[in-house]
VEXDREN-499793 format. One record per residue (C-alpha): residue number from 0; residue in one letter; x, y, z. Coordinates in steps of 0.001 Angstrom, whole numbers, plus 500000, padded with zeros to 6 digits. Last residue first. Example, Ala and Ser with C-alpha at 12.3 -4.5 7.8 and 13.67 -1.06 7.14 Angstrom:
BEGIN
num->1; residu->S; u->513670; v->498940; w->507140
num->0; residu->A; u->512300; v->495500; w->507800
END
This chain:
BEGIN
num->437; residu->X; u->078247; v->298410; w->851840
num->436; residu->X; u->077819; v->298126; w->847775
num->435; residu->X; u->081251; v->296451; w->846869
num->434; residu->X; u->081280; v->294992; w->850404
num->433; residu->X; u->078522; v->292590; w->849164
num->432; residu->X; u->079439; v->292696; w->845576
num->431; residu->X; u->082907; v->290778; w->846540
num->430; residu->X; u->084744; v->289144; w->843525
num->429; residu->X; u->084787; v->292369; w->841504
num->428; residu->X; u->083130; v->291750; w->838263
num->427; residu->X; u->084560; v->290745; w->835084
num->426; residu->X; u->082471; v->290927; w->831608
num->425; residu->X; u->082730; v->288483; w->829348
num->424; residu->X; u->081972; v->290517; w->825913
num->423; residu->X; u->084475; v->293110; w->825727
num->422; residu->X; u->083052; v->296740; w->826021
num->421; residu->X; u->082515; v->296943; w->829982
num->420; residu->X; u->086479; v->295370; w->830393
num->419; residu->X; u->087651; v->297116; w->827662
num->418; residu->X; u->086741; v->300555; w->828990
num->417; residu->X; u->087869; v->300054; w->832693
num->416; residu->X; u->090754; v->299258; w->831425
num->415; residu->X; u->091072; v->302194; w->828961
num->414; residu->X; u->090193; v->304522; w->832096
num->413; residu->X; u->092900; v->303247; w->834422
num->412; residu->X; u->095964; v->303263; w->831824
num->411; residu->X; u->094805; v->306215; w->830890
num->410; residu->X; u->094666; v->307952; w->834621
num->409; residu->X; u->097535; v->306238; w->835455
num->408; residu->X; u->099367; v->307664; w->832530
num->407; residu->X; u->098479; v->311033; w->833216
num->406; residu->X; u->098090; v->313513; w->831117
num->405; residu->X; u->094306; v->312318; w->829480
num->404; residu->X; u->092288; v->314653; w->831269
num->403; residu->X; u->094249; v->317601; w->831375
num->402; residu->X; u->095391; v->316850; w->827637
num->401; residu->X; u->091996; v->316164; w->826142
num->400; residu->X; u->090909; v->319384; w->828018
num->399; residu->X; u->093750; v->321689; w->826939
num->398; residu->X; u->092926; v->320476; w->823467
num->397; residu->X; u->095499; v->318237; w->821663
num->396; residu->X; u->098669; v->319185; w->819654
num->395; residu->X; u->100846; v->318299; w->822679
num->394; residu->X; u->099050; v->314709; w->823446
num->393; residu->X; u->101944; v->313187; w->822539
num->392; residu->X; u->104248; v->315233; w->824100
num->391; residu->X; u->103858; v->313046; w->827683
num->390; residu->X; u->105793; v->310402; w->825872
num->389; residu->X; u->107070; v->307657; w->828398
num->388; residu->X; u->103840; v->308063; w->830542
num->387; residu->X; u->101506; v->308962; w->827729
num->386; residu->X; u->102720; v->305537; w->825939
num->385; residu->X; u->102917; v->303851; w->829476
num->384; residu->X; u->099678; v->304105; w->829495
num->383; residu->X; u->098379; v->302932; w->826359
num->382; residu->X; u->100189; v->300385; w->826500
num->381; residu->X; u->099859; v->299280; w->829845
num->380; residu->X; u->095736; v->299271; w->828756
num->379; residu->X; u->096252; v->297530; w->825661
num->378; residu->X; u->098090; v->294487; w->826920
num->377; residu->X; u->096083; v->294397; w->830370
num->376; residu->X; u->092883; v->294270; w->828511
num->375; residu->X; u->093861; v->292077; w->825617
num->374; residu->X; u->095719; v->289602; w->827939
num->373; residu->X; u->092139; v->289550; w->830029
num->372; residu->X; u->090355; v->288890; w->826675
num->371; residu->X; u->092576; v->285895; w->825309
num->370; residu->X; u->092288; v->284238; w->828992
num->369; residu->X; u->094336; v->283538; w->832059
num->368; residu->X; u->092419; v->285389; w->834423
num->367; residu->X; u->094498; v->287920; w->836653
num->366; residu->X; u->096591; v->286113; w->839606
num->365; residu->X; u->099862; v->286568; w->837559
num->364; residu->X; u->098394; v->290467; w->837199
num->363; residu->X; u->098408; v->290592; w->841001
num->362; residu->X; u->102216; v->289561; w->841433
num->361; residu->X; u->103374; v->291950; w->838612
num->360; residu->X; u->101380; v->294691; w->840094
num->359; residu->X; u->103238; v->294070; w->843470
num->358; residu->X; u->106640; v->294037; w->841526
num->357; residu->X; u->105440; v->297601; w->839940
num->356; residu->X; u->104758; v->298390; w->843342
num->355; residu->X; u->108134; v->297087; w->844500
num->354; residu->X; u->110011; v->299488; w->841400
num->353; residu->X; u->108461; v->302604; w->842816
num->352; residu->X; u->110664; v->302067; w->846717
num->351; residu->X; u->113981; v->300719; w->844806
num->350; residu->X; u->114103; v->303329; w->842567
num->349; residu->X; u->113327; v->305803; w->845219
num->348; residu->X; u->115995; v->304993; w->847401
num->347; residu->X; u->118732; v->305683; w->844485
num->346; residu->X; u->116854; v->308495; w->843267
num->345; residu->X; u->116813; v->310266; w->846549
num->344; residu->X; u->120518; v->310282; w->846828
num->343; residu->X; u->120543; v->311163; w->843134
num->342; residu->X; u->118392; v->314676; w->844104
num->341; residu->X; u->120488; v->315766; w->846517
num->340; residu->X; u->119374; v->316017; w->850562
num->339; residu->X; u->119033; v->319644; w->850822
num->338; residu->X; u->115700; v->319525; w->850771
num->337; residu->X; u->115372; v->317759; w->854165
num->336; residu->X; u->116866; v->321118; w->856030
num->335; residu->X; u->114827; v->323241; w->854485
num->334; residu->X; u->111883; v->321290; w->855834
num->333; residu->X; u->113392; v->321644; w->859422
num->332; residu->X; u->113771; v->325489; w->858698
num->331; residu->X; u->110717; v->325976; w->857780
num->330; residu->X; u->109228; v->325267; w->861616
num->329; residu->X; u->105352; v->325458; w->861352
num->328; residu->X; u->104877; v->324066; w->858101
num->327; residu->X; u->107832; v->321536; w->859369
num->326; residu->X; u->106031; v->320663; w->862106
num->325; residu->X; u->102657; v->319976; w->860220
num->324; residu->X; u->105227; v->317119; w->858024
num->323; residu->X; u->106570; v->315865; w->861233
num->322; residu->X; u->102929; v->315053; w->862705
num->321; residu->X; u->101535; v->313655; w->859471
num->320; residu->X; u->104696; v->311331; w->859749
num->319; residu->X; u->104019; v->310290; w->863099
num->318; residu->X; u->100283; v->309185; w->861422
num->317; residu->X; u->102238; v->307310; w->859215
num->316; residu->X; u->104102; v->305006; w->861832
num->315; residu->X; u->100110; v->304712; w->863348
num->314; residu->X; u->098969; v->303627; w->860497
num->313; residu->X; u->101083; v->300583; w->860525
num->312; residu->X; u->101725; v->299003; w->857279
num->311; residu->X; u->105741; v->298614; w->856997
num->310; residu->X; u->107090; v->295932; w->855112
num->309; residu->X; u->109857; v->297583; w->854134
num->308; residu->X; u->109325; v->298084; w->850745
num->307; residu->X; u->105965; v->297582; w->849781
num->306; residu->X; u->104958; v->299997; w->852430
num->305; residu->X; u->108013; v->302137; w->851196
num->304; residu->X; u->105963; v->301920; w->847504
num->303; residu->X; u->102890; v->302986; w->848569
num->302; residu->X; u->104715; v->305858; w->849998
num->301; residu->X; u->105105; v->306876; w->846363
num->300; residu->X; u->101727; v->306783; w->845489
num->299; residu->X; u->100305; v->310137; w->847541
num->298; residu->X; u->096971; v->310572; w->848430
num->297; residu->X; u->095248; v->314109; w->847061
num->296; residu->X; u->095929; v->317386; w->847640
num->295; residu->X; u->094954; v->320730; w->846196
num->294; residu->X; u->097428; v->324204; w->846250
num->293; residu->X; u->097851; v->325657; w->849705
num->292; residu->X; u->096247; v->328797; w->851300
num->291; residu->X; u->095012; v->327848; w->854552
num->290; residu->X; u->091753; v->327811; w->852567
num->289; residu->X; u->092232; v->325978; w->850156
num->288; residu->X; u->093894; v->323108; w->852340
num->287; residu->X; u->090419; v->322958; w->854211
num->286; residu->X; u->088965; v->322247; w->850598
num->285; residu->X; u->091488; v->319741; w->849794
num->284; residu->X; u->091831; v->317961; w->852607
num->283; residu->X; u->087615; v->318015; w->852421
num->282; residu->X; u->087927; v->316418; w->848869
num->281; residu->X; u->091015; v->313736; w->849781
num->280; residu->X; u->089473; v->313079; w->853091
num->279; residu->X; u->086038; v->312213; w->850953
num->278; residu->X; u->088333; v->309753; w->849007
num->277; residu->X; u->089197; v->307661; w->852023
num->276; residu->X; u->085977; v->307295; w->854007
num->275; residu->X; u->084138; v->306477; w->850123
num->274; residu->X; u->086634; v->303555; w->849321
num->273; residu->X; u->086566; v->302341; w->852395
num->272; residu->X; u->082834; v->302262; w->852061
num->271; residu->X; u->083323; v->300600; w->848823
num->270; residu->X; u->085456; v->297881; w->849558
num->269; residu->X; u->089075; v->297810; w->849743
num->268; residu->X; u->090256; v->294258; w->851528
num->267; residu->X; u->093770; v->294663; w->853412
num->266; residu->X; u->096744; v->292978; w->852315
num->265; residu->X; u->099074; v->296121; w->853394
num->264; residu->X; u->100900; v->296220; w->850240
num->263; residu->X; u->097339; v->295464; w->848562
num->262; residu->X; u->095064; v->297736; w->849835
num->261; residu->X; u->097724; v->300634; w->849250
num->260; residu->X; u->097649; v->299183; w->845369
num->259; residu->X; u->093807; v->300139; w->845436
num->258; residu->X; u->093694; v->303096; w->847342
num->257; residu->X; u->096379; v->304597; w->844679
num->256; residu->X; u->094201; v->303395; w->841847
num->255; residu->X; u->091097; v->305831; w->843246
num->254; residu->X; u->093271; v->307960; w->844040
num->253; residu->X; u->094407; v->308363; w->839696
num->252; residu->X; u->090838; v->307816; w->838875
num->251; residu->X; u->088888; v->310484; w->841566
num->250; residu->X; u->092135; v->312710; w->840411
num->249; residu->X; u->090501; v->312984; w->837302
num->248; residu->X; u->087699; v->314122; w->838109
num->247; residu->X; u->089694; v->316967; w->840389
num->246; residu->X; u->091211; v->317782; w->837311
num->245; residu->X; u->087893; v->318525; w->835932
num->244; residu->X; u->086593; v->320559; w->838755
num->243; residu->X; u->089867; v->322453; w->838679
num->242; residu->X; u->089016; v->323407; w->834825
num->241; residu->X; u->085153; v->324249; w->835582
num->240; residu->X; u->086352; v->326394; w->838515
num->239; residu->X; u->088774; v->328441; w->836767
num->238; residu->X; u->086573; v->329050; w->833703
num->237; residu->X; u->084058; v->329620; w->836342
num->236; residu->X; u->085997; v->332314; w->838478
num->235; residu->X; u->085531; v->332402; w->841928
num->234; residu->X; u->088189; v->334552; w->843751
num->233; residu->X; u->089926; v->334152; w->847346
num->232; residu->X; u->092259; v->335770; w->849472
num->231; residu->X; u->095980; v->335188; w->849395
num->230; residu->X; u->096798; v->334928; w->853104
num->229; residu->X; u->093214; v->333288; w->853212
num->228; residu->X; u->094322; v->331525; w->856019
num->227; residu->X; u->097285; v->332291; w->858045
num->226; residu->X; u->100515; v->329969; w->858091
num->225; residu->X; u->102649; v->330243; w->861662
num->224; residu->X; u->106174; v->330484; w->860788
num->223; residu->X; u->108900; v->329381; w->862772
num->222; residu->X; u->113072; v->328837; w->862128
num->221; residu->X; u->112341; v->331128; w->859177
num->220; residu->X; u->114699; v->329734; w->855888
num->219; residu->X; u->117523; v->331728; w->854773
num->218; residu->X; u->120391; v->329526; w->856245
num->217; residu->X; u->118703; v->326466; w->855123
num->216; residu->X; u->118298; v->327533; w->852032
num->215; residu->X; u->121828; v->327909; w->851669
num->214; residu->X; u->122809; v->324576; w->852707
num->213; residu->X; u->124673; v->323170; w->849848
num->212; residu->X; u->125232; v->319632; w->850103
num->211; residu->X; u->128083; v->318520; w->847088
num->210; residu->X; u->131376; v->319272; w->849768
num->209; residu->X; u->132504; v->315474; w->848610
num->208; residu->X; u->132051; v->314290; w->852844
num->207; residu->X; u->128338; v->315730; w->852635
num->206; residu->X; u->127416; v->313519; w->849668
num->205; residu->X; u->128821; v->310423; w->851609
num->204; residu->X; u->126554; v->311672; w->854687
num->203; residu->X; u->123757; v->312122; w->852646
num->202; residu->X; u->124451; v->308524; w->850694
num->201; residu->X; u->124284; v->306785; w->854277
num->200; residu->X; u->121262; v->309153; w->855290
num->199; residu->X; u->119534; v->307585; w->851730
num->198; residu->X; u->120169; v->304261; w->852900
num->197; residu->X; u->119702; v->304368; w->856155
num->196; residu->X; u->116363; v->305921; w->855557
num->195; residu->X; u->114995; v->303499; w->853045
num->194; residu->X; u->116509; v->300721; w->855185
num->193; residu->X; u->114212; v->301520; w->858074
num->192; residu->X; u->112135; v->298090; w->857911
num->191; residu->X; u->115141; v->296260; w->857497
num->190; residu->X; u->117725; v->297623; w->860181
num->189; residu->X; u->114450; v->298123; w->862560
num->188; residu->X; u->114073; v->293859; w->862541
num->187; residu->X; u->116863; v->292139; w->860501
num->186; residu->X; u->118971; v->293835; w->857915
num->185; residu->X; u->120505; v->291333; w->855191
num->184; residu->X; u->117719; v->291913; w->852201
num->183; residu->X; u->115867; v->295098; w->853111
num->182; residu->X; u->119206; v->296758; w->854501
num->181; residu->X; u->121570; v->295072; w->851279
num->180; residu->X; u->118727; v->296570; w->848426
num->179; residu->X; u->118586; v->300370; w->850633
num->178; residu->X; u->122650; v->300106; w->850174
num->177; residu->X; u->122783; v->299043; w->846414
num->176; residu->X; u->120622; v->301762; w->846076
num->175; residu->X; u->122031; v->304381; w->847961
num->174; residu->X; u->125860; v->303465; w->846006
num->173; residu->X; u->123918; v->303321; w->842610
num->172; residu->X; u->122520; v->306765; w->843139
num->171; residu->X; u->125794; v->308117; w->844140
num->170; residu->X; u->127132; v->306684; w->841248
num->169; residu->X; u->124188; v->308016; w->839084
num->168; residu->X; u->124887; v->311671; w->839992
num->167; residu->X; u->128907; v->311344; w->839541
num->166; residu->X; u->128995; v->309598; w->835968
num->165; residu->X; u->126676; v->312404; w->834923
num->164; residu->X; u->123133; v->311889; w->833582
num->163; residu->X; u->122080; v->315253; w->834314
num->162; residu->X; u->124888; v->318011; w->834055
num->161; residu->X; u->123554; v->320769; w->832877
num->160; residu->X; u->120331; v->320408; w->834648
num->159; residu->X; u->116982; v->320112; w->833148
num->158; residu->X; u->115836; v->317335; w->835364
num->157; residu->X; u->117230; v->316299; w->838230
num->156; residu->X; u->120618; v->314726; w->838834
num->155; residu->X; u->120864; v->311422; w->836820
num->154; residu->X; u->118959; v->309609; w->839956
num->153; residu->X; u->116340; v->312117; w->840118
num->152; residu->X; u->115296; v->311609; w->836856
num->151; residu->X; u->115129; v->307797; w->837263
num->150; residu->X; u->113440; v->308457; w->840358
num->149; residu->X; u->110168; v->310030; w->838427
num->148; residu->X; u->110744; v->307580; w->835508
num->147; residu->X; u->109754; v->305350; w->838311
num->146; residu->X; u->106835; v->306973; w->839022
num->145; residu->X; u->104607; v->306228; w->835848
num->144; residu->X; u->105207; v->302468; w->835938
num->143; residu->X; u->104613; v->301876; w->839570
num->142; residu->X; u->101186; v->303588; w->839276
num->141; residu->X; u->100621; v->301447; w->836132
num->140; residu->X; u->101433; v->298241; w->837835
num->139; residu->X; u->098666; v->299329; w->840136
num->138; residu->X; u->096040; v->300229; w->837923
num->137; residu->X; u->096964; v->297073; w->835650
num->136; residu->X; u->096236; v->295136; w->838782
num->135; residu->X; u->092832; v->296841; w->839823
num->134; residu->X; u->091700; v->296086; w->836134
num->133; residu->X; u->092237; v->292347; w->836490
num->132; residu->X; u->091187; v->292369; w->839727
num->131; residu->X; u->087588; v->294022; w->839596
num->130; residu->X; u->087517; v->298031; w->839279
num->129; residu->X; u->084501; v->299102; w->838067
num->128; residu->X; u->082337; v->298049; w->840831
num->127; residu->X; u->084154; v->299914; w->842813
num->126; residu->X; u->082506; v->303120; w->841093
num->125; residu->X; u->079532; v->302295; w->842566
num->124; residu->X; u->080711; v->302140; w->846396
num->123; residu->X; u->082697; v->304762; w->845221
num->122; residu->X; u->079249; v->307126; w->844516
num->121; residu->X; u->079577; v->309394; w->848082
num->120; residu->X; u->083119; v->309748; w->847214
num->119; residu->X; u->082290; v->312073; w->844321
num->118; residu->X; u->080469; v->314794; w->846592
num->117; residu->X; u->083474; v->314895; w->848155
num->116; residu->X; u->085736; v->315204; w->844499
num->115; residu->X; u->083776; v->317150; w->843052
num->114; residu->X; u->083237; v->319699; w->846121
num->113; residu->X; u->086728; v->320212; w->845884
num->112; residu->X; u->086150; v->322235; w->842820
num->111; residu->X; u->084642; v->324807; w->844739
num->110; residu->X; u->087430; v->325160; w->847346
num->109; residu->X; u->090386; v->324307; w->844511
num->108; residu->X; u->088779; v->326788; w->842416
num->107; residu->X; u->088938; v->329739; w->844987
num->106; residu->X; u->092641; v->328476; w->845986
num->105; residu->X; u->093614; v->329007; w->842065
num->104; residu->X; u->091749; v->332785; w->841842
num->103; residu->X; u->093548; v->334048; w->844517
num->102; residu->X; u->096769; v->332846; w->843620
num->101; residu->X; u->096331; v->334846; w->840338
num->100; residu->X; u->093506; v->335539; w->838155
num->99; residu->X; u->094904; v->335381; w->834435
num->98; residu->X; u->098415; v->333187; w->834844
num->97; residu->X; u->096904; v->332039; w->838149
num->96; residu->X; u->093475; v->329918; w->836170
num->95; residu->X; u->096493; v->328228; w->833461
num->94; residu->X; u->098337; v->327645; w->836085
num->93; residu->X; u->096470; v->325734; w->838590
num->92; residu->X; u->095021; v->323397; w->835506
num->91; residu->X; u->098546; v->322355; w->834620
num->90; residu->X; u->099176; v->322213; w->837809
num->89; residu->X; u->096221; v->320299; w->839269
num->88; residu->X; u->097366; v->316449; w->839290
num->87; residu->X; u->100914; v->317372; w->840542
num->86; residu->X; u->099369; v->316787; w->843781
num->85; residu->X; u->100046; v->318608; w->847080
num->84; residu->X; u->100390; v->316018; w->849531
num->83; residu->X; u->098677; v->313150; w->851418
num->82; residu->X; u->100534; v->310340; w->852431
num->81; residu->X; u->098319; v->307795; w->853527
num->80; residu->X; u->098998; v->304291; w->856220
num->79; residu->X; u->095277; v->303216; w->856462
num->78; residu->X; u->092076; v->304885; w->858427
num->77; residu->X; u->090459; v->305696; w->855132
num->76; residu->X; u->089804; v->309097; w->856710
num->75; residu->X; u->086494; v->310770; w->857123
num->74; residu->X; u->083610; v->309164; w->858188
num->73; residu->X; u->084300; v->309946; w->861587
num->72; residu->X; u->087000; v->311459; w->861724
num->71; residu->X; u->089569; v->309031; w->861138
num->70; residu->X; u->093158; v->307815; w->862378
num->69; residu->X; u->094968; v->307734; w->859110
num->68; residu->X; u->093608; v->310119; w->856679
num->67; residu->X; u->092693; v->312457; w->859306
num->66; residu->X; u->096814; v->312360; w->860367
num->65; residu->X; u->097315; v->313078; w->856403
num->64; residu->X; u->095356; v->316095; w->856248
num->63; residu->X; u->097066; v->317702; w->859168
num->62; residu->X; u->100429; v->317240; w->857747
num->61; residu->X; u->099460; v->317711; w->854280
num->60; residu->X; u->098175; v->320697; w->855139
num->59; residu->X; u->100676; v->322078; w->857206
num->58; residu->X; u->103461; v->321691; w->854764
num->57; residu->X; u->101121; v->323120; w->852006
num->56; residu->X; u->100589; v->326464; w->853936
num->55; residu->X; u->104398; v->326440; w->854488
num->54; residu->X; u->105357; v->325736; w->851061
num->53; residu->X; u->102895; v->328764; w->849667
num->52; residu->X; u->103698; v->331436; w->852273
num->51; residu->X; u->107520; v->330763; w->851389
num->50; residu->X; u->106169; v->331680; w->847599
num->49; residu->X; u->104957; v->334551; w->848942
num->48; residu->X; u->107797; v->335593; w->850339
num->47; residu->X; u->110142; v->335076; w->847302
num->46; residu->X; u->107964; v->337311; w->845258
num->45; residu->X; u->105784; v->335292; w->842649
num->44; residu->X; u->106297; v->334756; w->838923
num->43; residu->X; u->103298; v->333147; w->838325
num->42; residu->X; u->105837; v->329953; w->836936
num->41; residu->X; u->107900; v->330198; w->839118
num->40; residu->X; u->105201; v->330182; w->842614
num->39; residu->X; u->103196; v->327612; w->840862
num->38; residu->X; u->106503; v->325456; w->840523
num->37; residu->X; u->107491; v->325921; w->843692
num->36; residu->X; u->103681; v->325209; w->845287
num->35; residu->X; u->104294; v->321864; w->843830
num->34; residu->X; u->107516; v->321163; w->844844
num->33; residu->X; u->107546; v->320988; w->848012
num->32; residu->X; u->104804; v->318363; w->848457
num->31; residu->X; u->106451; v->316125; w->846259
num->30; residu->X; u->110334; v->316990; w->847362
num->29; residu->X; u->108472; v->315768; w->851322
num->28; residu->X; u->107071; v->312722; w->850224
num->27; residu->X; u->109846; v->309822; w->850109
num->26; residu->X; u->111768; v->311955; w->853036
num->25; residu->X; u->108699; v->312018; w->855084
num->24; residu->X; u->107638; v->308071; w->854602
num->23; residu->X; u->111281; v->307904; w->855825
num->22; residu->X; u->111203; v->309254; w->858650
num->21; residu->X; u->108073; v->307660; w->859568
num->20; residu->X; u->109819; v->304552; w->860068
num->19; residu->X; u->112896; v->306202; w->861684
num->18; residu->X; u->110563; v->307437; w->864210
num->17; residu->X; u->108383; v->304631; w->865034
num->16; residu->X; u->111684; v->302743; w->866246
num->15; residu->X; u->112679; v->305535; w->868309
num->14; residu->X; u->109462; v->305348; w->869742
num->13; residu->X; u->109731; v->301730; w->870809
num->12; residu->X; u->107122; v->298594; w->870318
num->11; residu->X; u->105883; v->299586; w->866887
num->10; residu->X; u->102204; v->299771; w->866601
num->9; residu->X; u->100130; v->297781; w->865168
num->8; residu->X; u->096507; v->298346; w->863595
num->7; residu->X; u->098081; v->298252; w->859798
num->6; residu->X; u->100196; v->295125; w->860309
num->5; residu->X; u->103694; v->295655; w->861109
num->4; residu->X; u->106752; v->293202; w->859668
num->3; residu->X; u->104240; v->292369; w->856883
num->2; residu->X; u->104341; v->288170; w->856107
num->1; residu->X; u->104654; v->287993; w->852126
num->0; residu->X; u->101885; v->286377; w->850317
END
């Protein structure tokens, strides 16, 4: 097992140091977070304002939700290096409850259908159970699966542009990533454990030398906005609330995975209780995020992968990050700033970051049982996720349920596992019962 540079109770010696570490667990989260409340605010067809309203309120959010998730509150907080963020999770369910009751009706089924996911965490000492090594590696392999056609896209430009795949896009990306692979391997000390952030400020300064950084938004953006609560109100409709509570069920899977493959890059044991401190952040995040007006959230995967990375586990680095993210809710302008970094820049770093929990997977399914019926599970399960993964329009003729359920390639890859390994004769159980039920 490979030696982490910080453990998850250390703290880096300098603050400059935890700085650029943080840095970059903002730069590998912030086009999530942003995003989200952008594509809600297109596709309800919102004023400009309001959809400012929206990033800010999620800015915050995340920001305050993740420094819970990493110091604790009590029971609250998994007390490891999280991301939280707005979560992709609930669009397709956030949209279809706007198109008919608005913003207003969205935030009122995220409150209620937060309650899902808190009274959920109450049973993950249970639902641990469920998830002994064989399954916790496909979970995790899966998770680096399904994001790295994420980076892929952002390497050739972003998707639906006119140009995506050019030569240009995916030379930049190539230059970042050749870049972020000589820091981790060459770098010694802050060189290597920042190289996610050298790298992509190497390919922002190489993008700002060829005139391709426009900084519009930056000029348009507030310098400081407060967000209020309730800006949008709140409704309660149960169509809305049945299909949030659902995608909040799911979510339960997809975090549940997430937990897992953090537990590994940071080589620290996930039992149940963990298991329960962690997800119950995720349900009251969500809640208090309802009300200051932001969509859901829920832990983010992708800084699983700079963990992996860098070697980074310190809580402590992510907590700074929680910090940065709440000051750019409160100053837009530094979030403006950070979206101006191009898509292939990001693409470059991120290909490197998703790839190392696939790598981690890798390593944990070589530890998996050699037998006929663990190959069976992890065969059928990665196949059945990545087929979802690589071709979300299979499920395109389905119900809305089947397809808010199943929509996620995590979530299938997860469930099917889970599935085979109750249904096959030979049951696995997680090596540790006695932490499983603490």
């Amino acid at each position: 097992m490979e030696q982490l540079l910080y453990k998850v109770e250390d703290r880096p010696p300098m603050l400059i140091t935890t700085v650029l570490l943080s840095l970059q667990h903002l730069l590998a989260a912030l086009g999530g977070i942003i995003a989200v409340p952008l594509v809600f605010g297109g596709a309800l067809k919102l004023p400009a304002d309001q959809i400012v309203a929206l990033v800010n309120a999620a800015l915050l959010g995340s920001g305050v939700v993740t420094i819970v998730q990493c110091r604790g509150v009590g029971p609250v907080g998994i007390r490891l290096p999280c991301v939280m963020g707005t979560s992709f999770a609930f669009v397709g369910a956030g949209i279809s409850v706007g198109l008919e009751h608005g913003v207003a009706g969205i935030l009122g089924s995220s409150l209620v259908g937060s309650l899902v996911m808190i009274v959920g965490s109450y049973f993950m000492p249970v639902i641990r159970r469920f998830f002994p090594h064989t399954v916790t590696s496909v979970v995790v392999t899966m998770i680096g699966l399904s994001l790295t056609p994420v980076a892929v896209d952002w390497a050739a430009g972003g998707v639906g542009r006119s140009d995506y795949g050019a030569i240009g896009h995916l030379a930049i990306a190539g230059f970042v990533l050749v870049l972020v692979i000589g820091f981790v391997q060459w770098g010694r000390g802050i060189v290597s454990a920042s190289a996610v952030v050298l790298g992509i400020a190497c390919g922002y300064v190489l993008c700002l030398a060829l005139g391709l950084i426009d900084f519009t938004q930056v000029s348009e953006a507030a310098v400081f906005a407060i967000p209020q609560p309730l800006t949008f109100g709140m409704t309660f409709p149960v169509a809305g609330i049945v299909a949030m509570s659902i995608a909040f069920l799911v979510t339960i899977v997809e975090t549940t995975g997430t937990f897992m493959a953090l537990g590994a890059a940071t080589q620290t044991r996930i039992d149940g209780k963990r298991l329960s401190s962690g997800m119950l952040c995720d349900g009251v995040g969500s809640a208090f995020a309802a009300v200051m007006s932001s969509p859901p959230l829920s832990t983010f995967a992708q800084n699983v992968g700079v963990v992996s990375l860098t070697g980074v586990a310190s809580r402590h680095v992510v907590m700074l990050t929680g910090v940065m993210l709440l000051l750019a809710g409160l100053f837009p302008v530094l979030g403006a700033l950070v979206v101006t970094i191009p898509q292939p820049v990001l693409g470059g770093a991120g290909l490197m970051m998703f790839a190392m929990i696939i790598s981690a997977g890798i390593r944990m399914l070589s530890g998996a049982e050699h037998s006929r019926r663990a190959s069976l599970i992890i065969a059928v399960s990665l196949g059945c996720g990545l087929a979802v993964t690589v071709r979300p329009d299979l499920l395109s003729r389905m119900p809305a349920f089947v397809r808010e359920v199943f929509g996620s390639g995590i979530t299938v890859g997860a469930l099917v596992a889970v599935g085979l390994n109750l249904l096959l004769p030979g049951r696995e159980v997680d090596a540790h019962p006695e932490e499983a039920v603490a």
